[in-house]
N, C-alpha and C positions, 0 to 999 in steps of 0.2 A: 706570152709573157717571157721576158727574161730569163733564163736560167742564171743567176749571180749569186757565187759561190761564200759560204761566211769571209772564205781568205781572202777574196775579192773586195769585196767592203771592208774587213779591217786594211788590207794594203793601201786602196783609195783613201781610206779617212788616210792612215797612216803618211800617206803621200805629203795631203794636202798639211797637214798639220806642221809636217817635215819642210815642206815648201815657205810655208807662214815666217819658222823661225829662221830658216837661211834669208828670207829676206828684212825680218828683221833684224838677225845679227851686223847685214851687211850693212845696210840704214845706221846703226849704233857705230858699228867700228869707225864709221866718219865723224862722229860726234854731231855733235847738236850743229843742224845748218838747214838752211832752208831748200827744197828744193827746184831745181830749175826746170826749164820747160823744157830743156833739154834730155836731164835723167829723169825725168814725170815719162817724155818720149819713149825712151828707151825701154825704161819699166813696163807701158801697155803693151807695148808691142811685142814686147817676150811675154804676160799672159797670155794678148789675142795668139799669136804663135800656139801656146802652150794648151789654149782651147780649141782651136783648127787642130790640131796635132792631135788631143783627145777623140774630136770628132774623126775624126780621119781614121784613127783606130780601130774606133765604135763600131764605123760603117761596115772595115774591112771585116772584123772580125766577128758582129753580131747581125749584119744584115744594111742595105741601103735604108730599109725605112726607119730601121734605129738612128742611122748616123743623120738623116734628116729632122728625124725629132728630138735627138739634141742640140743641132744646129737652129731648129726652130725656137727652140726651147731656152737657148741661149743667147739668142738676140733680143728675146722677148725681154727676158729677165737684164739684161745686157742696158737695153734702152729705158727699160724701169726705174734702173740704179741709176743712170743720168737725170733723171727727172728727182730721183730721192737728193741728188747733189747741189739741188738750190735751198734743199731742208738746210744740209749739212753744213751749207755758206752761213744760211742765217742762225744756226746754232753756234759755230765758232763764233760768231759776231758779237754775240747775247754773250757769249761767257769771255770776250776776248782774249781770246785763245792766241798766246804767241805762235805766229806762222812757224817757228823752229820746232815747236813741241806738235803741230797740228799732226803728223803724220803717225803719233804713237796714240793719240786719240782714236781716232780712226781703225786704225789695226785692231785695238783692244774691242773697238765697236763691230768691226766683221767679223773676231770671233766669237762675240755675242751671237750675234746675226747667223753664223753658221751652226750652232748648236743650238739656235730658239728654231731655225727654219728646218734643222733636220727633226726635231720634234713635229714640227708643224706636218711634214711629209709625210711621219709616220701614223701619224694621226688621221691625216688623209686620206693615202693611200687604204687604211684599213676602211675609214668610212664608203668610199668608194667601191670597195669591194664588195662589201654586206648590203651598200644601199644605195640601188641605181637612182633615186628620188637627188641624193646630194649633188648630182647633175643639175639638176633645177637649182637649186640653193646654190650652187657655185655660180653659175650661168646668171642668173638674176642677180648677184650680187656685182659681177663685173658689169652688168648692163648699169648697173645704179651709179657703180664708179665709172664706168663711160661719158655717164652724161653728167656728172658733177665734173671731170677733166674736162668736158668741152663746153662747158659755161663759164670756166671757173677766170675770172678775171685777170690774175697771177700764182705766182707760186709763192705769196707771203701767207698765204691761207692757212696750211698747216703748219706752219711756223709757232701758232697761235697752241698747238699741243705738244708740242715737242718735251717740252721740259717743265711739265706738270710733277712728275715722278720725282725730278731731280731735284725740283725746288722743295718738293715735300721730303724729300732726304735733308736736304739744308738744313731744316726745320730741327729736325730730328738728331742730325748724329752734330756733333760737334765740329766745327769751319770755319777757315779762316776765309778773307778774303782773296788774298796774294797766291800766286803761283812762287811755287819751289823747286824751280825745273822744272822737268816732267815728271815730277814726285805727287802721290796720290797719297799721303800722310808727312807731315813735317811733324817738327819737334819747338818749341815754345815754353820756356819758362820749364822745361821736365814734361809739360806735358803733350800728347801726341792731340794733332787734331788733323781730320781732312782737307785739303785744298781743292780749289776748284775743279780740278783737275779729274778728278772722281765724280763729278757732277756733271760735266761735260762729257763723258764716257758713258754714264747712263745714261744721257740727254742721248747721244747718238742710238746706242745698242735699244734703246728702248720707242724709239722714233722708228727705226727699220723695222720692228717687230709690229707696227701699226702698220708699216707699206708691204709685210709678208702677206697682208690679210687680204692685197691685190695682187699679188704677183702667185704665190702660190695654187691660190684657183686656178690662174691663167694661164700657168704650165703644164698642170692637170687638165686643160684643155686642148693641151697638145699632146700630151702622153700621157700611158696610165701606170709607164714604167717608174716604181720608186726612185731606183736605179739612175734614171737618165734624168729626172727631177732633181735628185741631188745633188747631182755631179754638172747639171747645166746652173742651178742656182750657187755651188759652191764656186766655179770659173768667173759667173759673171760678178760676183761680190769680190774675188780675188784681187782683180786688178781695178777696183772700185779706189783704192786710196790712191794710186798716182793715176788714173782718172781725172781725182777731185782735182791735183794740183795742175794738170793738164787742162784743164776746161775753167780754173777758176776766171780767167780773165773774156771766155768764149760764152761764159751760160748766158748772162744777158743779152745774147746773141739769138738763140734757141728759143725764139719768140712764140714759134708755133709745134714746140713740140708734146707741149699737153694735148693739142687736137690729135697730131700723129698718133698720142699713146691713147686718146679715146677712143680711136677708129680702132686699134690692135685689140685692144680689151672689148668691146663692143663686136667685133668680129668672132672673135673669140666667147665671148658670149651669148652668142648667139647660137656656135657651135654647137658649146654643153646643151644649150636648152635643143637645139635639132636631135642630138643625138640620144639624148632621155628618150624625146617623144621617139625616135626609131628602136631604144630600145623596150618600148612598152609597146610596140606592132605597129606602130604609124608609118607605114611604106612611101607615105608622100613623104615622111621630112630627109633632106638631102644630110647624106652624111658626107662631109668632105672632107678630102685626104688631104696629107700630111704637105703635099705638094701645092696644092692650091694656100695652105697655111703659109707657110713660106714665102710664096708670092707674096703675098696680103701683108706681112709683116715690112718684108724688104720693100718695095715700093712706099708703103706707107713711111718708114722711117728716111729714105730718102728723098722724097718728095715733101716732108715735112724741112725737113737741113736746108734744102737748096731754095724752098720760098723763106725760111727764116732768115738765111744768109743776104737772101734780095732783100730782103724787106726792111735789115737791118743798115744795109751797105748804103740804102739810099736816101738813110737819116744824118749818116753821119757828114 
């Protein structure tokens, strides 16, 4: 295990937090505009930069096979969030979300996502500890999601859940229809009411907390560090919002990448449940290391892109 010091985790949170709002200061100081494919570019590339960098660190300073299982750990979760970005299309759609405003939706939605997922970790991690059995219950729950991603027809499916919550909020608190900026309370006749705005922000932050309930297992498949769970799941959400603007015109591209992510989860599921049975004395079942994971992830994700890109290219 990790030795990771309390000053250590308060600095990383502190970091990330610290990172959030310097990029949304900098977003705001240009005012309301929409973003181009350009600054979407720029924007991932300084994350992935800034989680190669992390990793890089990790390796040096904690060991190779740490800085592997955050690297594993962060692709996984990495190509996850790709796959949660065809939710996030048809959520803005549903609530028609001005493309100028979409980007403070989102942020307000990842820091949901970072403080329901670090619960989730903690929650984990301790079950994990006490109860080698939750190996099986992880393992079989990705297997189940395995095989519902590689039957699954498209990605309008959970579309279908997304905004349960949000619309029983409608219900409930007081709403306009109209957007007021990116204002999440306007003002009306003296009185205050909610605009959509707040309802499209739960619709996200509360849709990712249903796709923690696949990704978090699955990184606990690959580590049993809290540590490097947290810190691969807070990088890969980080650079999730200019992602979204980055790929919105790519994802209907990405024809075959539910199989890709069935095969990672399904791999991966397979794992947990080998590694239960070895840790309850089963000497036949193969535990495989962090390196053949890696394989298995990378391959699968590229060999998914490159038959989607064929497959798409020779429609058009």
């Amino acid at each position: 295990m990790l030795d990771v010091s309390p000053y250590t985790w308060i600095a990383t949170i502190g970091g990330l937090v610290l990172l959030l709002a310097l990029d949304q200061w900098i977003v705001h100081r240009k005012g309301e505009h929409e973003f181009t494919v350009a600054e979407a570019t720029r924007w991932v590339a300084f994350y992935v930069a800034l989680a190669v960098g992390f990793g890089a660190a990790l390796w040096l300073v904690a060991g190779h096979n740490a800085g592997a299982e955050f690297f594993a750990g962060y692709l996984t979760e990495y190509s996850l969030s790709v796959d949660n970005l065809f939710v996030f299309v048809i959520i803005m759609s549903s609530f028609a979300v001005p493309r100028a405003y979409q980007h403070k939706v989102l942020l307000v939605g990842i820091a949901i996502a970072l403080v329901l997922r670090g619960i989730f970790i903690a929650v984990g991690a301790a079950a994990i500890n006490q109860f080698v059995w939750v190996f099986f219950l992880f393992g079989g729950f990705l297997l189940y999601t395995a095989l519902k991603l590689a039957t699954a027809a498209d990605h309008d499916e959970p579309g279908e859940r997304d905004s349960k919550l949000a619309g029983l909020l409608g219900r409930v608190l007081p709403t306009v229809d109209d957007y007021d900026g990116d204002r999440v309370m306007t003002k009306i006749d003296g009185k205050r009411f909610f605009t959509p705005m707040l309802l499209v922000m739960i619709a996200i932050g509360s849709t990712d907390l249903l796709f923690a309930l696949d990704s978090i297992p699955a990184i606990f498949g690959l580590t049993k560090e809290p540590y490097i769970v947290f810190t691969a799941n807070a990088f890969a959400l980080m650079g999730l919002r200019q992602l979204y603007f980055l790929l919105d015109g790519l994802l209907d591209r990405l024809v075959y990448l539910s199989k890709g992510l069935a095969v990672i989860l399904g791999f991966i599921g397979v794992k947990l449940v080998f590694h239960a049975l070895h840790e309850y004395g089963a000497d036949w079942a193969p535990d495989f290391g962090i390196a053949v994971s890696l394989g298995v992830i990378v391959v699968a994700l590229l060999v998914t892109t490159v038959l989607s890109l064929r497959a798409t290219r020779s429609v058009e």
